[in-house]
Structure formats: structure tokens, C-alpha cells
N, C-alpha and C positions, 0 to 999 in steps of 0.2 A: 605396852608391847615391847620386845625387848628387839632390838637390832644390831646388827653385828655389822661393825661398820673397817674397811680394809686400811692399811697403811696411810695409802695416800689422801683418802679425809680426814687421816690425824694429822698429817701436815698442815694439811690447806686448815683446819680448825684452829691449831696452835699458832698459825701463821711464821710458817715456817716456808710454807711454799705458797703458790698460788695458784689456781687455777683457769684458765678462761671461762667468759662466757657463765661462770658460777657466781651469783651475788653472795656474801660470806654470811651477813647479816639472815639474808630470807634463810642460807644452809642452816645459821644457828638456831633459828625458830623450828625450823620443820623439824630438827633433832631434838628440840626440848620436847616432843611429844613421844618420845620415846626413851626407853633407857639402851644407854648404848652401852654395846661390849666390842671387845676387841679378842682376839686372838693373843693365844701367846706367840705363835707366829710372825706377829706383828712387832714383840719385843724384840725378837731376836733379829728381824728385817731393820729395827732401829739401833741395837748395838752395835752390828755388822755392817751396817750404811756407811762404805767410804766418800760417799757424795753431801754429807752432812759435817757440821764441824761439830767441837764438842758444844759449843754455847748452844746451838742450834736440838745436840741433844738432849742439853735438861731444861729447854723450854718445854719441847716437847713432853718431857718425863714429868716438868709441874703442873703440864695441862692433866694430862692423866689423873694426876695426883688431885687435883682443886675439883677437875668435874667426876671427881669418884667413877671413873670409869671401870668396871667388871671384868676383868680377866679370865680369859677361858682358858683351861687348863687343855696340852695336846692328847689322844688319847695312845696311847700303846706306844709310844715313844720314851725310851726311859732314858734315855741318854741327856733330855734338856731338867729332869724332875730338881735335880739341884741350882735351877739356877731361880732365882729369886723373883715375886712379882713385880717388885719394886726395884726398877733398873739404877736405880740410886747409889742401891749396896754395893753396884759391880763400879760405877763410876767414881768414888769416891774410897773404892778399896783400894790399898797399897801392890794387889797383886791384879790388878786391872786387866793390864796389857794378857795377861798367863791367863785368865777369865774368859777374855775376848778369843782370845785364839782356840782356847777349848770349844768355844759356841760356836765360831766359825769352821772346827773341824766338824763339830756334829751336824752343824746346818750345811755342809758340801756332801756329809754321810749321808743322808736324807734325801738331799737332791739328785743322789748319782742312783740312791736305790727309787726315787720315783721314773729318772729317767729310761734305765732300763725295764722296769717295768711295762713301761710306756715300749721301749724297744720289742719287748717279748710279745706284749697285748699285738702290735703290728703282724710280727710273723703269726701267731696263732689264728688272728683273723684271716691273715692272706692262707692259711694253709686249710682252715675249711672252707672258704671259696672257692678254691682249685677241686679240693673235693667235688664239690656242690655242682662246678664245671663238667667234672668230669664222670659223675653220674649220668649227666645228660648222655654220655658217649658209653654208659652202661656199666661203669665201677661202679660198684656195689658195698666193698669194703672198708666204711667210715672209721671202723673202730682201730683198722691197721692204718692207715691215714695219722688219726691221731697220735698212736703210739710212737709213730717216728718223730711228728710234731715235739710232744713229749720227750722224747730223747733226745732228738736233736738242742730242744733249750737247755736240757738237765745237762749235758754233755760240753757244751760252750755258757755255760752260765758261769763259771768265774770269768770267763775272758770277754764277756758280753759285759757285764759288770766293772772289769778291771778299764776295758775300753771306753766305757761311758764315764767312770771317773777321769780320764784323762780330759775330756771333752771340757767337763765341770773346771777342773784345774785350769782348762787353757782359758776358761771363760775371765777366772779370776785374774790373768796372769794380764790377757790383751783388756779389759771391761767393756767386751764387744761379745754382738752375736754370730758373728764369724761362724763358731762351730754347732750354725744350725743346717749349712752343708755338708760338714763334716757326718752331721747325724744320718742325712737322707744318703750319705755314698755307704755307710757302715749297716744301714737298713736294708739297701737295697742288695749288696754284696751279704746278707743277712739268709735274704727271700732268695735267692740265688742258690745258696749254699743248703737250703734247707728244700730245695726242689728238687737237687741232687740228689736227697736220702729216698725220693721216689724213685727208688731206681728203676722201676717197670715201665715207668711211663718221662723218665728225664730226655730221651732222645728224640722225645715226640713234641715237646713244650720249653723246652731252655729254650731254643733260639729266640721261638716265636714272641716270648715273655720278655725275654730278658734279650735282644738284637744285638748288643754294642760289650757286653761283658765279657763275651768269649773273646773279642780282640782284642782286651784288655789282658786278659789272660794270657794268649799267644805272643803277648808284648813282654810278658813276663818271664816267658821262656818253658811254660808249662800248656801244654797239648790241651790236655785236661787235669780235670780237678777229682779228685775220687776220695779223698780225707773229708770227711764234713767239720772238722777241726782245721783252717786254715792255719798255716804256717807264714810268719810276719811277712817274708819276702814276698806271700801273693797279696797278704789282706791289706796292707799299707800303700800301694800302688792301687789295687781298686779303690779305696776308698778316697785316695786323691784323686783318680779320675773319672770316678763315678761322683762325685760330690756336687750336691744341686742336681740329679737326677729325677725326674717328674716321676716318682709312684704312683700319680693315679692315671698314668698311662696303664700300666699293669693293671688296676682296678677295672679301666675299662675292659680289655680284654678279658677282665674275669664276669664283669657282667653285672650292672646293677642291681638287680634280685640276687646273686650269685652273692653280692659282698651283704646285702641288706639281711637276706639268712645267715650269714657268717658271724654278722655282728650280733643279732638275736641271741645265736646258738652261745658264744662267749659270755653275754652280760649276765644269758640264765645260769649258766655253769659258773664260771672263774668267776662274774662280778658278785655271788654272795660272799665270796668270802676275803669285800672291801668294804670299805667306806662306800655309801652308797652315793652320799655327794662325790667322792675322789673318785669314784670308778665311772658314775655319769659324764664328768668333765673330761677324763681319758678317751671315752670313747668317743665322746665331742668333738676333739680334736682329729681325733684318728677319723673321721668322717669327712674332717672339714680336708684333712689333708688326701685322703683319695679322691672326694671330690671336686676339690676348688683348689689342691695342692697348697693348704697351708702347712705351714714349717713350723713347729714345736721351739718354745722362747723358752730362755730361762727363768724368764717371770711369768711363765705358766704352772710351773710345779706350785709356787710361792702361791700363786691365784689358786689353785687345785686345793691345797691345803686345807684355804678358808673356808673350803666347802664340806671341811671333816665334820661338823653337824648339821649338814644339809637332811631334810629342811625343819628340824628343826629348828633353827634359829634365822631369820631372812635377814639376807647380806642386801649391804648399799654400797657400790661402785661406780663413781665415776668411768671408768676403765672402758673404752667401745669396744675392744677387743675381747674383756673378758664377757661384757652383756649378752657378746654376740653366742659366742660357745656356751653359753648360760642358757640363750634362747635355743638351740638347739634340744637338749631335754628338758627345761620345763618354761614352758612361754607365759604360765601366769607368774611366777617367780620372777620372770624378768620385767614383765609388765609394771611390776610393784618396783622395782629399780628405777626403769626408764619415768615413770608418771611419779614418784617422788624427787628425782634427778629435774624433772621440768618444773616443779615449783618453788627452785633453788635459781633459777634463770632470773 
């Protein structure tokens, strides 16, 4: 059986790191029973690792190499097809440094286009939930609903994007989660702004949704907002003061059945045309964060990834974090995690 094993039990394998509570010995048995692969993903998390030295990377790069580890190639990402499986080439090339930085512009590309995605997925579900809300009160109109949904992202999609790459950059710049506030004030100023475009029904439901926004706004020196295209001098000000903002307050007002249909409605439409492990794990998230108010890390995207041949190939994680969002859509998947992870104890 073949198993796809993440980053960090290529550490703990090559002994490069360690981990608690995990005997190394029982690790390396329970994995001789299978063939392991790794992601290329994986390579690129070990070139780009400033938290590792170099010695530490070409142990790691001869473990590879000795236990004929299998490389999975990314699918639909051409931007990494040039880089080599054998990370060797890049660390012993003369043009190393110019290499690394090429990877690390594609692997921030990558991260800024899953994080927005992940921004978009948010407003699309909150915006058929509101629907779904306000059917009960007798709107009828789902298709005009979506349309504005629909425009409204098509309409701020560079600047949704342009904003989520800065988020990426500040990550690299502080090597902090910091701007996983940042994300929830530029979401929720997101939901806000795209509530507006219902214009029939914005006088009836801003307050009530969204309390604390409009005084943020009147602090800004604007009445009201009537552009669904923010101008920096309001969006930069919301999004520092709405930052850390609980969204699944919103959720609840929209109604547990209300978000539960929302998300159905999305996974069958927008989720065919993902990754089906990368669109699972999104939605994962996005669950966990209306319900239980989890905040989106940057080593979520990185975890999400691994899940680009889900299920064909079953991932082994240490990770409780990622298990957990793992057990949210498929709870035998995790089972085979968690009951392999105990005989490594």
C-alpha cells in the first residue's frame, strides 16, 4: 500500500527534528509496511524552510535519496515543473540562491491564490445563507442573489487578491501568524460590503448582522458606503478595527440549517471544479471557522495541498490540527491516521 507521508515525518524520520510521545524505532517499522511518497510540495516546504540549516537539509535530501522515496508530481501547477526531483541539483548549483528565490516566489503565488480562494469560498457561502434566511421572509429570487454574489467577487477579484498577497508577504516578512486577524477584519469588511449590493434588502439587515461596522465607518468620515469597490482610506481602517472579529456570530444569525444548505449548495456547484481533497479541506475549515470560530493558518494551505490526490493515496500526519479538519469530511480517512499514529507510541 502506498502512503503519503507529510513534511514533518520527513523530519522526525531523517532525524532532523523530533517529536514527543512518538517512538522513532516503532515509526520506522510501521512504515516499512508500506511504500511511502511524499509530495512535491514537500520539496519545496524543505528548500524554502528558513527554520532548518543547510546541513540539516541534505540529510534530510540523503534520507530521501537511501529510502528511494516517490515523488509526486503537483497537478495543474506549471510554474514548479522546472524544478528538479532531486533537491541536490538546486543545492549544489552555482546559481542556488537565484533558484530558491524563484521557488519561493511561486510557493507565495500559490499561497496567496489558495488564500483568496478560501476568501471568496467565505463570502459565496455567507451570501446563499442570507438567501436561504431570507426566503423564509418570502424572497424568492435565488438566481438574482447569486448574480450580484458573482459580481460582486468578479468586480473586487484583483483587489481581493492584491490584499491577500500582502497578508502572505507580511507573514514572511514578521515569521508570525499575526495576519490571521488581519484575514478575519478584511472577511468580514468583505460580507459587509457584499451585503450592500442587496440593495432591496441592505436597510433591513446591515445593522442587525454586521452592529459595530457602521461606527467604524462614521469614524471614517463616510455616512455611508454605496461603492462596492472600497476606496483604501475606508478598507484599511475597517480592517484594523474589525481584525479578530468573531464571524460565526454572523453565522449564527444566519441560522444552522441556513449555513448547512449554503455549504451543500457550493460544494455541489463551485466544488467540482477542484481538487476534491483541496476543496474538502476548504470547506473544513470554513465550518470550523463559523462554528467554533477557527482562524485559517498558513500552514493550512501547505496541509490542503497534500490533499491534492485525496483519496487516492491515504496521508499520515502527525499534525492534531490537521486530523482534526480531516475528520470533519471523512472520519475513516482519519481513523487510519489516528490508529496508525498509536502504534508509533
Amino acid at each position: 500500500m502506498e502512503l503519503l507521508i507529510d513534511t514533518n515525518i520527513l523530519y522526525y524520520l531523517s532525524g532532523v527534528s523530533l517529536v514527543g510521545g512518538i517512538d522513532i524505532k516503532k515509526l520506522e517499522q510501521e512504515l516499512s509496511n508500506y511504500e511511502l511518497l511524499i509530495s512535491k510540495w514537500s520539496l519545496i516546504e524543505i528548500i524554502t524552510n528558513n527554520d532548518i540549516s543547510e546541513q540539516q537539509r541534505k540529510i534530510i535530501l540523503k534520507y530521501i535519496a537511501s529510502k528511494r522515496i516517490k515523488v509526486i508530481p503537483i497537478i495543474g501547477i506549471s510554474i514548479f515543473d522546472f524544478m528538479p526531483l532531486n533537491l541536490a541539483d538546486i543545492i549544489y548549483s552555482p546559481y542556488k540562491n537565484k533558484i530558491i528565490n524563484s521557488i519561493l516566489e511561486g510557493k507565495k503565488k500559490c499561497e496567496t491564490e489558495f488564500m483568496a480562494c478560501y476568501i471568496k469560498s467565505v463570502i459565496c457561502i455567507f451570501s446563499i445563507a442570507l438567501y436561504y434566511q431570507l426566503e423564509e421572509k418570502g424572497e424568492k429570487d435565488k438566481g438574482y442573489f447569486m448574480f450580484l454574489t458573482q459580481s460582486f467577487i468578479l468586480s473586487n477579484n484583483d483587489f481581493i487578491i492584491s490584499k491577500t498577497r500582502e497578508f502572505i508577504d507580511n507573514f514572511y516578512l514578521k515569521n508570525d501568524e499575526s495576519f490571521k486577524s488581519e484575514i478575519d477584519g478584511f472577511i468580514y469588511t468583505l460580507l459587509y460590503a457584499n451585503t450592500v449590493t442587496f440593495m432591496g434588502i441592505k436597510q433591513g439587515y446591515l445593522h442587525d448582522l454586521f452592529p459595530d461596522i457602521e461606527i467604524v465607518l462614521s469614524e471614517s468620515g463616510d455616512e455611508e458606503l454605496s461603492d462596492v469597490i472600497f476606496p483604501s482610506n475606508i478598507i484599511d481602517p475597517l480592517i484594523d478595527k474589525l481584525g479578530g472579529k468573531d464571524i460565526m456570530n454572523i453565522a449564527k444569525k444566519m441560522g444552522v440549517t441556513n449555513i448547512r444548505k449554503a455549504m451543500s449548495d457550493y460544494d455541489a456547484v463551485v466544488g467540482t471544479h477542484m481538487s476534491k481533497g483541496i476543496n474538502k479541506f476548504n470547506l473544513a475549515i470554513i465550518e470550523k471557522m463559523l462554528s467554533e470560530g477557527m482562524k485559517i493558518t498558513k500552514n493550512d494551505i501547505i496541509d490542503s495541498l497534500l490533499l491534492e490526490y485525496y483519496p487516492q493515496f491515504q496521508l499520515f500526519t502527525f499534525d492534531d490540527r490537521f486530523q482534526k479538519i480531516i475528520k470533519v469530511f471523512d472520519e475513516q480517512y482519519f481513523n487510519f491516521i489516528t490508529n496508525l499514529e498509536s502504534k508509533c507510541k
